[in-house]
C-alpha positions in Angstrom: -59.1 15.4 65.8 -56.4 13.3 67.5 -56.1 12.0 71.5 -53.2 12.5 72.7 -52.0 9.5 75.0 -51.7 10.1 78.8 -47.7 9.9 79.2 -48.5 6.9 81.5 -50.5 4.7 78.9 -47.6 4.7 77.1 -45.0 2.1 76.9 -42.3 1.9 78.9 -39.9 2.3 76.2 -41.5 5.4 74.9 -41.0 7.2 78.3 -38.1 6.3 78.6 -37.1 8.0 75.6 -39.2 11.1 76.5 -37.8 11.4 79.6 -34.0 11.0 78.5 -35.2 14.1 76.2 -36.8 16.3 78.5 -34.3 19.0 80.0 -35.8 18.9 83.2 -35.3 15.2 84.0 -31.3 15.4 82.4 -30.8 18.2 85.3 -32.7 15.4 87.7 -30.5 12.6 86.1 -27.4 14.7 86.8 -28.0 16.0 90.2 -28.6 12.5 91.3 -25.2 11.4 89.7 -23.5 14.0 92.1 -23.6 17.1 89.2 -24.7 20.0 88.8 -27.8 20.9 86.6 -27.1 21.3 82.9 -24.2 18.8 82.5 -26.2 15.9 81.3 -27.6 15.7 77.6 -29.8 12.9 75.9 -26.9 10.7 76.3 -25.3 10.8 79.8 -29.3 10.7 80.9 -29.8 7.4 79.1 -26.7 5.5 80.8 -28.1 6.8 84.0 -31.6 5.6 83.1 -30.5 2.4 81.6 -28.3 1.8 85.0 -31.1 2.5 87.2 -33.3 0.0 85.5 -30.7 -2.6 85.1 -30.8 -3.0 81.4 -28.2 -2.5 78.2 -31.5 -1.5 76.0 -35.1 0.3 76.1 -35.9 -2.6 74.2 -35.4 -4.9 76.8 -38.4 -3.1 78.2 -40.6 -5.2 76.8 -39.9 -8.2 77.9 -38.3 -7.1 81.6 -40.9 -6.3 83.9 -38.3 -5.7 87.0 -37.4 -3.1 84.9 -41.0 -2.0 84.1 -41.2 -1.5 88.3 -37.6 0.1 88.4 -38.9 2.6 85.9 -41.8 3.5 87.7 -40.0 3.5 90.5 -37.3 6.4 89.1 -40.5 8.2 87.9 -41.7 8.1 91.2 -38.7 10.0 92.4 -38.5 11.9 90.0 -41.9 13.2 89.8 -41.4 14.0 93.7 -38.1 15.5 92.9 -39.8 18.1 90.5 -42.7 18.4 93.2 -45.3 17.3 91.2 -46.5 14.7 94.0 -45.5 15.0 97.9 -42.0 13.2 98.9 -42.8 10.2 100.6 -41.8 10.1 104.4 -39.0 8.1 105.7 -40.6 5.5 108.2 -39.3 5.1 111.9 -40.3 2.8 114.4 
């Protein structure tokens, strides 16, 4: 019998590629580029990852840790985005 690893034990790499993968975050990817769902694949989804972290390679992962916390910070959003955890409020003084 096998454990599966929680999705966030994993390393950042390997969400990232999970993620670029999964339909459901391509249509997130998208919509936050300004298009409509279903016009990003693996690819388009990875440059838009890849930007939002500030890096040329999932390798550079591993030795990055801004873009560790820029990664967490996109799954953040979009774990909000799909509902999965409230959207944070927008703080007024």
């Amino acid at each position: 019998m096998s454990v599966r690893t929680p999705f966030s034990d994993l390393p950042a790499q390997s969400q990232a590629g999970i993620l670029c993968n999964t339909r459901h975050f391509q249509d997130f990817a998208a919509l936050e580029c300004g298009f409509p769902r279903g016009t990003f694949g693996h690819s388009a989804t990875a440059e838009y990852l890849r930007k939002f972290c500030g890096i040329d390679s999932r390798r550079e992962f591993e030795t990055n840790e801004t873009a560790r916390e820029k990664l967490a910070v996109l799954r953040t959003e979009y774990d909000a985005w799909r509902g999965v955890i409230p959207k944070p409020r927008d703080y007024h003084p």
